[in-house]
N, C-alpha and C positions, 0 to 999 in steps of 0.2 A: 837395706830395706828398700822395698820396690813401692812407687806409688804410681797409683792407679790415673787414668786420667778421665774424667768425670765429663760426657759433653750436657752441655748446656741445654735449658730447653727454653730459656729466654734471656735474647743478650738484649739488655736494654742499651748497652753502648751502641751498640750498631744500629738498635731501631733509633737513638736520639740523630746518630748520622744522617739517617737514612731519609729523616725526617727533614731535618736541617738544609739537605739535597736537595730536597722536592720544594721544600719554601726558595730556597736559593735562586733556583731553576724557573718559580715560577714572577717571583719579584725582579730578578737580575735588570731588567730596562724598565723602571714603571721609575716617574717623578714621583718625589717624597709626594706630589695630593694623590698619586694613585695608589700608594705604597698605605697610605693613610687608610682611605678606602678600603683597601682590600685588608687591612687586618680590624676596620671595622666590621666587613660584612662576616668577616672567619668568625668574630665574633660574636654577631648577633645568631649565624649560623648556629653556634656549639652553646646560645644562650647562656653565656660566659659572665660573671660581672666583671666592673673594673673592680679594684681595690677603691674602696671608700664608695663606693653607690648601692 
């Protein structure tokens, strides 16, 4: 029996990597207050809530 091999037309593994990357990349030297910071503004950006507000 032959199977066929099907490509993708979205890897969400590779876009969570890819993602993962870019945060990595852009946090890698930032002190826990500026690390703070910026995933506050990430989130006022994406008008995100926290859990429980």
């Amino acid at each position: 029996m032959e199977t066929t091999k099907k490509e993708k037309q979205f890897d969400a593994v590779k876009m969570r990597r890819d993602v993962m990357e870019k945060i990595s990349s852009e946090t890698q030297n930032m002190t826990f207050e500026e690390l703070k910071a910026y995933i506050k503004q990430k989130l006022d950006d994406s008008k995100t809530k926290l859990i429980g507000q």
